[in-house]
ZAMIGU-485198 format. One record per residue (C-alpha): residue in one letter; x, y, z. Coordinates in Angstrom, 2 decimals. Layout:
ZAMIGU-485198
a:X:Y:Z
...
END
This chain:
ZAMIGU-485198
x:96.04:130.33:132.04
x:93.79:131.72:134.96
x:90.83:130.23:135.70
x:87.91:130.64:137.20
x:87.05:127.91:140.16
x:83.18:126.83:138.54
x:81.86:125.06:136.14
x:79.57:126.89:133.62
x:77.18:129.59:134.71
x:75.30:127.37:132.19
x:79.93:128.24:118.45
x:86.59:128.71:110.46
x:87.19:132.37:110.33
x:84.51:132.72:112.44
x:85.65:135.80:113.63
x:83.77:137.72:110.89
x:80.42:136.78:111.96
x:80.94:136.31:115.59
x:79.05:139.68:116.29
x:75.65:140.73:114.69
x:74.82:144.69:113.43
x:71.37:145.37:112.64
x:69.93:148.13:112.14
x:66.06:149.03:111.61
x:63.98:152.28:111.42
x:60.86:152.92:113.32
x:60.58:155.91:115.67
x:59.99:156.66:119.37
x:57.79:159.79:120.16
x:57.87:159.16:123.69
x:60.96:160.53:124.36
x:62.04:163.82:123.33
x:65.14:163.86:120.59
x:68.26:164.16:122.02
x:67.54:162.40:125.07
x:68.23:158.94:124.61
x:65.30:157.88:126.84
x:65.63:154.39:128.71
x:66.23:151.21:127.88
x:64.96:148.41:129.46
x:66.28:145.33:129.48
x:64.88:141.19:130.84
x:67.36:139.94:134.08
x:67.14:137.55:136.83
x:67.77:138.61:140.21
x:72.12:139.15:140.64
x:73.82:137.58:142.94
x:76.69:139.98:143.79
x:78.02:143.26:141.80
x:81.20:143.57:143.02
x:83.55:142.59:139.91
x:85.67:140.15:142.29
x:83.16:138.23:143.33
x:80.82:138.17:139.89
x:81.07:135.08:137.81
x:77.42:134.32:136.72
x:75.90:136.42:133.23
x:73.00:138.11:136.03
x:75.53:139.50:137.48
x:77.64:139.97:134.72
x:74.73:142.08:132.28
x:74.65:144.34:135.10
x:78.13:145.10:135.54
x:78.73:145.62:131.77
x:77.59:149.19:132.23
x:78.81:149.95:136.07
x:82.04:149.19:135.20
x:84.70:148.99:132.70
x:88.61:147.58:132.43
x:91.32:148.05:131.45
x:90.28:146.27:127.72
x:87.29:145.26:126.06
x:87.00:142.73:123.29
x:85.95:144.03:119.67
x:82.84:142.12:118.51
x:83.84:141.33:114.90
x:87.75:140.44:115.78
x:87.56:139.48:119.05
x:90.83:141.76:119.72
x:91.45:143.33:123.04
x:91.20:146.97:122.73
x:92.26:149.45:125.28
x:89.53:151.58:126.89
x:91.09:152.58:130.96
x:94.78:151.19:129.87
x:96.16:154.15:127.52
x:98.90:151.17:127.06
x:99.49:147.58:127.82
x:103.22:146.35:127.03
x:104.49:142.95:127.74
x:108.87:141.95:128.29
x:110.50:140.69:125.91
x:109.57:137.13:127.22
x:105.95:137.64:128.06
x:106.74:137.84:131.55
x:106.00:141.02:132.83
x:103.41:143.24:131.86
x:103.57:147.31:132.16
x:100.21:149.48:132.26
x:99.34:152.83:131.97
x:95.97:154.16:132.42
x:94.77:157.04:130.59
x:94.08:160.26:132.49
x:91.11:161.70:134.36
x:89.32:158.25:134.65
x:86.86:158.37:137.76
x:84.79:156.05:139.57
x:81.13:157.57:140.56
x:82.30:158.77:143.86
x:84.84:160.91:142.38
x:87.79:159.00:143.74
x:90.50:158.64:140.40
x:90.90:155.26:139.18
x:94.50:155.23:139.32
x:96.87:152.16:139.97
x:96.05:152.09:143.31
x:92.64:151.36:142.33
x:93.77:148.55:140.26
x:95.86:147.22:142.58
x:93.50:147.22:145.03
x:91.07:145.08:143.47
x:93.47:142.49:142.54
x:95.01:142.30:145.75
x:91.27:141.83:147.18
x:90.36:139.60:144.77
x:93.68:137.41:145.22
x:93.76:136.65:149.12
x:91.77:133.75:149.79
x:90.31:134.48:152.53
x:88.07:137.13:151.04
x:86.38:133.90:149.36
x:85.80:136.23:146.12
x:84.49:133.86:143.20
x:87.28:135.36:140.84
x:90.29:134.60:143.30
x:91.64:131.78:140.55
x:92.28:134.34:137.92
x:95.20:135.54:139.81
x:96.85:132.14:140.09
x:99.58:133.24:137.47
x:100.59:136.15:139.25
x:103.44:136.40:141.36
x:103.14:135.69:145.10
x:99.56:134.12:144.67
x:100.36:131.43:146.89
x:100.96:133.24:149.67
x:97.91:135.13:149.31
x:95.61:131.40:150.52
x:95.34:129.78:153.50
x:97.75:126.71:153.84
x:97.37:123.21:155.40
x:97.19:122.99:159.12
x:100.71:123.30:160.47
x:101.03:120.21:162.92
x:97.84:118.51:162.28
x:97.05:118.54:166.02
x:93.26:119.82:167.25
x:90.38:121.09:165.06
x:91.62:121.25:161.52
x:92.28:124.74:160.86
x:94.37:126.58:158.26
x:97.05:128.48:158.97
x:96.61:131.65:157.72
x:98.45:133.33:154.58
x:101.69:134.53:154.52
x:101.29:137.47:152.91
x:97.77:139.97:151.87
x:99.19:141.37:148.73
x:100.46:140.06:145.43
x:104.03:140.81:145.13
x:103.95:140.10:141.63
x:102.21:143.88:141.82
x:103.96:146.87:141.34
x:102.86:150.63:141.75
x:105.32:152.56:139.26
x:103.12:155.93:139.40
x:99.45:157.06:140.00
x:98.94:155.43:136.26
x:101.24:153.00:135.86
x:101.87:149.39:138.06
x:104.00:146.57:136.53
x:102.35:142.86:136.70
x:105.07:139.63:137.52
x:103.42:136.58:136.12
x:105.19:132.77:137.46
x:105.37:131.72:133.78
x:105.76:133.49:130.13
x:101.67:134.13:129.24
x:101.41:135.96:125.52
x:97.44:136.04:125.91
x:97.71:137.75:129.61
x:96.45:141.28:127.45
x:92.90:139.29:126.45
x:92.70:138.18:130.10
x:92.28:141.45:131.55
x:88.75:142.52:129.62
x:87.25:139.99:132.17
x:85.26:141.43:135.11
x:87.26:140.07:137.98
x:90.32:142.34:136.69
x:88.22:145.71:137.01
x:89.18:148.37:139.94
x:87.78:149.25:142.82
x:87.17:152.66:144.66
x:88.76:152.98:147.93
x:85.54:153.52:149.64
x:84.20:149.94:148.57
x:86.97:148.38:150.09
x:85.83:149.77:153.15
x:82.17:148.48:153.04
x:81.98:146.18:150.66
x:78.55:145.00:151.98
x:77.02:148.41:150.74
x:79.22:148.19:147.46
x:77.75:145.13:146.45
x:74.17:146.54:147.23
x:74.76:149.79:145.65
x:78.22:149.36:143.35
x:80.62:152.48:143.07
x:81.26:151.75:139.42
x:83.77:153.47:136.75
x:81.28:152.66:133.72
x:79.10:154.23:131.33
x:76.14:154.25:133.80
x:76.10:154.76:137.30
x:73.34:152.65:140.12
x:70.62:154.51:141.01
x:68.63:151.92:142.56
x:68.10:147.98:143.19
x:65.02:146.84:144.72
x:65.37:143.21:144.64
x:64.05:140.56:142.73
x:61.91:143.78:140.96
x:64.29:146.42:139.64
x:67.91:147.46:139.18
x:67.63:151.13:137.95
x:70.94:152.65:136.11
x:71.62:156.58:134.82
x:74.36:157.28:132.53
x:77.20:159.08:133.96
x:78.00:161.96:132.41
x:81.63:162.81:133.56
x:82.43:158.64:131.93
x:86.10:159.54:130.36
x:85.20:157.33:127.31
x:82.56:156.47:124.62
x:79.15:157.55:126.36
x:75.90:155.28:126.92
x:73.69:156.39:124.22
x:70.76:155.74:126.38
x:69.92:158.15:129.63
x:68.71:155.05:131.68
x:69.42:151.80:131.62
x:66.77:149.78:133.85
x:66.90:145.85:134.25
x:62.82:144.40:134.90
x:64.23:141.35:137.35
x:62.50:138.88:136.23
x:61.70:134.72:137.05
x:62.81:133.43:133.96
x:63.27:134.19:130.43
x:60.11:133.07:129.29
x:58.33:135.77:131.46
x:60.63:138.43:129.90
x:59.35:137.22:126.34
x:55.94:137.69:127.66
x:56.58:141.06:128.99
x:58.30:142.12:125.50
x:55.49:141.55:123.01
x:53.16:143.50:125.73
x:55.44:146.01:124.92
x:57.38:146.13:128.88
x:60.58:145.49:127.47
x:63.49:146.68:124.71
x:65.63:143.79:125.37
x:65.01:139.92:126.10
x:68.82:138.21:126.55
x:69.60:134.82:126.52
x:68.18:131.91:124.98
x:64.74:132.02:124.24
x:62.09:129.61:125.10
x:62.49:126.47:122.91
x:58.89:126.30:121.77
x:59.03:130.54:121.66
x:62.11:130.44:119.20
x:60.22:130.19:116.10
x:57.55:131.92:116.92
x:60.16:135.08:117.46
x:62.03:134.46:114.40
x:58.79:134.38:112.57
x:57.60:137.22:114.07
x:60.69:139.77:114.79
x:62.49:138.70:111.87
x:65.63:141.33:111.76
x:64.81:142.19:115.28
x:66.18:138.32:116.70
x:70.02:138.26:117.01
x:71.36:134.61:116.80
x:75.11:134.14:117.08
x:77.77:131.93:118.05
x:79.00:132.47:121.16
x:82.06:131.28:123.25
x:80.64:128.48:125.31
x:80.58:124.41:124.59
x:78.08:122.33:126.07
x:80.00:119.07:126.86
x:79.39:115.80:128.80
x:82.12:114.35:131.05
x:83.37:110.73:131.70
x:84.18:109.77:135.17
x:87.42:108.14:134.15
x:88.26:107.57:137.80
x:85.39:104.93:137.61
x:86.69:101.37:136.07
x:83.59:101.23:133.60
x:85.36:104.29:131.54
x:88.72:103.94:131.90
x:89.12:102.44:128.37
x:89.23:105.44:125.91
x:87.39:103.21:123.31
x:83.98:103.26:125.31
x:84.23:106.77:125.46
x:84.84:107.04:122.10
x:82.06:104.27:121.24
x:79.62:106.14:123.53
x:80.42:109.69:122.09
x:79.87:108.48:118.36
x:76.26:106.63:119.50
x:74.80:110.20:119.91
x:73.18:112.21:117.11
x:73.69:115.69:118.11
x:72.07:117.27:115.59
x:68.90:115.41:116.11
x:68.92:116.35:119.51
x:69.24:120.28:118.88
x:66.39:119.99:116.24
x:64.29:118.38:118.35
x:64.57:120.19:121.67
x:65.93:122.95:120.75
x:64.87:123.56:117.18
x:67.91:124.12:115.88
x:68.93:127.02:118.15
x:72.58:125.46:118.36
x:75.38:123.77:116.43
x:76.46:120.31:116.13
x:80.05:120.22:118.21
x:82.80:118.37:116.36
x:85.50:120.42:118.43
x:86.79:121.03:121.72
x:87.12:124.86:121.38
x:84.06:127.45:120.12
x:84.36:127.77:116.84
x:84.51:131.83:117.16
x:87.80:131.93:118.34
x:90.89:132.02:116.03
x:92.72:128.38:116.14
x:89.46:126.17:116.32
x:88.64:123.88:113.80
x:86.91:120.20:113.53
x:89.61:118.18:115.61
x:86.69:115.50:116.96
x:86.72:112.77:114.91
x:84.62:110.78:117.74
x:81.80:113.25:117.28
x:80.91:112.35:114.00
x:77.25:109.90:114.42
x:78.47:106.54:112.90
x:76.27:103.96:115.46
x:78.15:101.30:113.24
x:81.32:102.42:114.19
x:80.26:103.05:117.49
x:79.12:99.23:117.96
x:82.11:97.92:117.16
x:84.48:100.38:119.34
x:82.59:99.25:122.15
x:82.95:95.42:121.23
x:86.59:95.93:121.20
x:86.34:97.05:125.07
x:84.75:94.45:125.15
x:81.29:95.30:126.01
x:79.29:97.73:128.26
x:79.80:96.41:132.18
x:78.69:98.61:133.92
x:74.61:98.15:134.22
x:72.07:100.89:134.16
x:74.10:103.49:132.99
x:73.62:107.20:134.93
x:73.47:110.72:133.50
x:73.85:113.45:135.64
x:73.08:117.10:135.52
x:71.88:119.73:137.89
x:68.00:120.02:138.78
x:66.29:123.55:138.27
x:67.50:123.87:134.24
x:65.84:121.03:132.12
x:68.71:119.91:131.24
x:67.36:116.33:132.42
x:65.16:116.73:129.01
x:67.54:116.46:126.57
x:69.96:114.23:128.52
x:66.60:111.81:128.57
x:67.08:112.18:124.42
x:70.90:111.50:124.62
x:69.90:108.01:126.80
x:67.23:106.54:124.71
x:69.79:106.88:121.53
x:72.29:105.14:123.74
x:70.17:102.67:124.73
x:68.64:102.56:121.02
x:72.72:102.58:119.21
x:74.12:100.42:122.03
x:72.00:98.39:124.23
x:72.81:100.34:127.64
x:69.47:100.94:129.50
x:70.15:104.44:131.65
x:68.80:106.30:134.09
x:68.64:110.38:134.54
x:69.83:111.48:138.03
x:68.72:115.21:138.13
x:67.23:115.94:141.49
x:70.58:117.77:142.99
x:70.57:121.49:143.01
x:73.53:123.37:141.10
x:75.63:123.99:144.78
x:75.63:120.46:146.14
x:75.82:118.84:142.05
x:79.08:121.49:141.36
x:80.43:120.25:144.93
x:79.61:115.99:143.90
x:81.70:116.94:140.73
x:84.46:118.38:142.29
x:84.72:115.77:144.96
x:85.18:112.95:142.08
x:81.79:111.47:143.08
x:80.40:110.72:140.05
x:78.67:107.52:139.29
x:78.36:108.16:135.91
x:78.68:110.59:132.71
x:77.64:114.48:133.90
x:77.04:117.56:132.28
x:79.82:119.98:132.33
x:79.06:123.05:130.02
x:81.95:125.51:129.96
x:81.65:129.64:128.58
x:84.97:130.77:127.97
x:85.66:134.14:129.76
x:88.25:135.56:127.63
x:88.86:134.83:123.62
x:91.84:132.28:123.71
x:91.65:128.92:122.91
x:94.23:128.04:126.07
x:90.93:129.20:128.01
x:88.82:126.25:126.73
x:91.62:123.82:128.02
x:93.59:124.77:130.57
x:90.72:124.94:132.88
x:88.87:121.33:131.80
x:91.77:119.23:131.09
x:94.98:121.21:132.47
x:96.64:119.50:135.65
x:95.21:122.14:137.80
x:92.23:122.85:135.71
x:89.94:124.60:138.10
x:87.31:122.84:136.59
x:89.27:119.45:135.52
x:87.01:117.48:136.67
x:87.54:114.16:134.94
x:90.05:112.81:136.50
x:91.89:113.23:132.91
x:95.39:114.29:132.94
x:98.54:113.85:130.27
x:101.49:115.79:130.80
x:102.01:116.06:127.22
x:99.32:117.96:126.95
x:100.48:120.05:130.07
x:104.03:121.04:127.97
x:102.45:122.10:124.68
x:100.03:124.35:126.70
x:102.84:125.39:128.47
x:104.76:126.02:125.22
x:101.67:128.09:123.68
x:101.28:130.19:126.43
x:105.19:130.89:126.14
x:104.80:132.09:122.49
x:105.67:135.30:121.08
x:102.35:136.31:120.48
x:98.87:134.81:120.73
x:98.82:133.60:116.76
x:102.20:131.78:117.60
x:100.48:130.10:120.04
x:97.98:128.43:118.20
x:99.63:125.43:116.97
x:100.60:124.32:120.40
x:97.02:124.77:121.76
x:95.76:122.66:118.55
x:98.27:119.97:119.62
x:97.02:119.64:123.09
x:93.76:119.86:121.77
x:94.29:116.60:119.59
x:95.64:114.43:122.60
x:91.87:115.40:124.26
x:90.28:114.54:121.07
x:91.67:111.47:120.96
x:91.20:109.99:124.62
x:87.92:111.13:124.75
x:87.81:112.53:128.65
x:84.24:114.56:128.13
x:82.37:114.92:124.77
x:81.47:117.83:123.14
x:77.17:118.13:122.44
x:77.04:121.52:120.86
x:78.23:125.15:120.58
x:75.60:127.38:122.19
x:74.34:130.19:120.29
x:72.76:132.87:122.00
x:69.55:134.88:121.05
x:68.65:138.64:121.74
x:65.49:139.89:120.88
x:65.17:144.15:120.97
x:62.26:146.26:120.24
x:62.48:148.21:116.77
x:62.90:151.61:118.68
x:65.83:151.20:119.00
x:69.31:150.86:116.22
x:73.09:150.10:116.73
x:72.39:146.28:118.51
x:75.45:144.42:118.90
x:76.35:141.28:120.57
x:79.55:140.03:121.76
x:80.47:136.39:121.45
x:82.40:136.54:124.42
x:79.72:135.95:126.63
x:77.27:136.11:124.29
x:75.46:139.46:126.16
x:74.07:142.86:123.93
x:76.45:145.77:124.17
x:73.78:147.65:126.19
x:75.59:151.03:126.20
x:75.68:151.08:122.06
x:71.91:150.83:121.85
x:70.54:153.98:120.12
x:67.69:155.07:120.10
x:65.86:156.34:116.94
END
């Protein structure tokens, strides 16, 4: 229902393997018992730390341990469960929300995090002027609007907004020092697994008044407090001892900034590192699963890679050579052979790990027969050399080079790979509808509902709907879902609007991501979350 304004910082019953426990049993002298020693962990250089404005997984990793919310998400169920809110309870028509925070929670300055701190945040967050990267996950609150600069009132001189009306949400409440009341615009059952993102975490009261200095050195609420962040070298973290909840089992947490992952794989086996995140190296993967064996975490996570269709451009407006073009591509064959096998085959719209996914993509399935034909009906491919677009900087342009040849191999449509824009201007061609041809539009899925994986891609004001796909069909049974009872009532509806995507075909799914975390076997208690696919830094123990 909120959104988040980018594409991808970039898979039934999953739920009970969506998060990986292993355990091993070496020992590590170097630190005396009882200590916890240090933990240190592969990252890129962050962009920002300060929860409003942090949408990309450096950022995020970091954050994990300065902060915490109001929820988190359990690993295995994907559940919200409360950590700051001592209580979350909805109206009777999902309308209005009521927390209460549990006592003596502090940020690392001392200040309380109380309901001003909460409200705070969001209020920051919200008014669009602040240009915070999270703003769009406040849409659904009352009195958003009025928080963004509007259209220029007469249209006379140098275009310039009129200012907003108001700088705070009124759909905000303050009831006492732990409680505030949330006013959503429409019924939301699912607003509870919302708040575990990052953009809904507080803020201390000095931040707000430098928040230059609180991005560079974040006042925090989390397990582990900043001690220092040279740039592009080190970010060092110390657990904080007076944390109101479960404690970091580690006394440091320091992130080696890093170039790339593939450095961070070198720096592990030369024994630099406990943790490499993310996706390994392709041609390292097998090497580490050979080598590291129990050690190598692989699981689903919450995030699609997905091509889009132009459908504002005349050559795709017939849903059939979308179709035709979606069932020319053997997905599997492409994962084994770039990635060797480190993902899985889509034949949804919706991660597999969340509750309510299933196969619904009947146009995913390789049939180049089929596919032949369905484009025959259209009658033909007309629009020449056909273009695939992704962002420079990623190799992406690699496998989208596989995914043309077996076009051009299934279909006859010679194409050419257009990857020499960088992620800013390519995100900004996307969103301007400039597309001259199919683009890569990966999506991770910020909080575990299905309504997350299409409200934002194909909803009317999708944040990232960037197809130029719309149905208001679809619009009224996501509308209907989010009005549910509960979040299992909702289901059906979101599997209805899911079908009407399946079946016109506005982007098509590649594959579900899985992500890989490698740890050093010092250390026991390594868990990964789905959502987001990032270790659970504060549970590593070690032995």
């Amino acid at each position: 229902m909120l959104t988040r304004p980018t594409l991808a910082k970039l898979a039934a019953g999953a739920a009970a393997t969506a998060a990986a426990l292993v355990t091993t049993t070496s020992t590590a002298a170097a630190c005396p018992p009882g200590s916890g020693g240090e933990l240190r962990v592969f990252a890129e250089e962050p962009g920002h730390l300060v929860p409003g404005n942090v949408n990309q997984s450096e950022s995020l990793i970091v954050d994990s341990v300065l902060y915490s919310g109001l929820v988190r998400y359990d690993p295995k169920t994907l559940q919200p469960v409360n950590v700051q809110a001592d209580s979350i309870t909805p109206s009777a028509d999902q309308k209005v929300w009521t927390v209460r925070l549990k006592k003596h929670l502090t940020f690392h300055n001392g200040e309380p995090v109380d309901a001003d701190a909460y409200i705070r945040a969001w209020n920051h967050t919200a008014y669009g002027p602040n240009e915070q990267a999270n703003n769009d996950f406040f849409r659904s609150i009352q009195g958003f609007g009025d928080l963004q600069a509007g259209p220029d009132p007469d249209g006379s001189g140098p275009l310039r907004p009129a200012p907003p009306k108001a700088r705070q949400l009124s759909g905000l409440k303050k009831i006492d020092d732990r409680t505030f009341k949330v006013t959503l615009n429409e019924p939301y059952s699912g607003f509870k697994a919302m708040l575990g993102y990052v953009g809904f975490h507080p803020m201390a009261k000095a931040c707000l008044a430098d928040l230059r200095a609180c991005d560079e050195k974040p006042i925090g609420n989390g397990p582990y407090r900043m001690e220092k962040w040279e740039h592009n070298k080190v970010i060092e973290t110390v657990r904080f001892e007076r944390y109101a909840g479960d404690k970091g089992k580690s006394r440091r947490i320091t992130f080696k900034l890093m170039e790339n992952v593939s450095d961070g794989y070198a720096a592990f086996e030369k024994g630099e590192l406990d943790v490499v995140r993310k996706l390994l190296p392709g041609d390292k993967l097998p090497e580490a699963r050979q080598k590291y064996g129990a050690n190598l975490i692989e699981v689903p996570m919450a995030s699609l890679q997905r091509i889009a269709f132009p459908t504002y451009d005349a050559r795709f407006k017939d849903k059939r050579v979308r179709q035709a073009i979606s069932m020319a591509v053997d997905r599997k064959a492409i994962i084994d052979k770039i990635y060797h096998g480190a993902h899985v085959p889509a034949d949804g719209f919706v991660s597999p790990v969340f509750p309510g996914a299933r196969s619904s993509c009947a146009y995913c399935a390789y049939a180049p027969d089929k596919a032949r034909q369905l484009l025959a009906e259209a009658g033909g491919w007309q629009g020449g050399k056909l273009e695939l677009w992704t962002n420079a900087g990623a190799d992406h342009q690699v496998w989208m080079a596989e995914l043309g040849e077996q076009l051009k191999r299934n279909l006859g449509i010679d194409y050419e790979v257009k990857a020499d824009l960088p992620y800013s201007p390519y995100v900004e061609k996307i969103h301007a509808n400039a597309m001259t041809g199919m683009f890569r539009s990966g999506w991770n899925s910020d909080y575990p509902s299905m309504e997350n994986f299409l409200t934002p891609l194909y909803g009317k004001n999708g944040s990232t709907a960037v197809t130029g796909w719309s149905d208001p069909r679809f619009d009224e049974l996501v509308a209907k879902g989010n009005r549910a009872a509960t979040p299992a009532e909702a289901v059906s509806f979101y599997q209805q609007a899911e079908d009407l995507v399946a079946e016109d075909m506005p982007a098509m799914p590649v594959w579900y991501v899985k992500g890989s975390t490698l740890y050093s076997d010092k250390f026991t208690d390594a868990v990964v979350n789905p959502v987001g696919g990032e270790p659970i830094l504060a549970n590593f123990t070690r032995k």
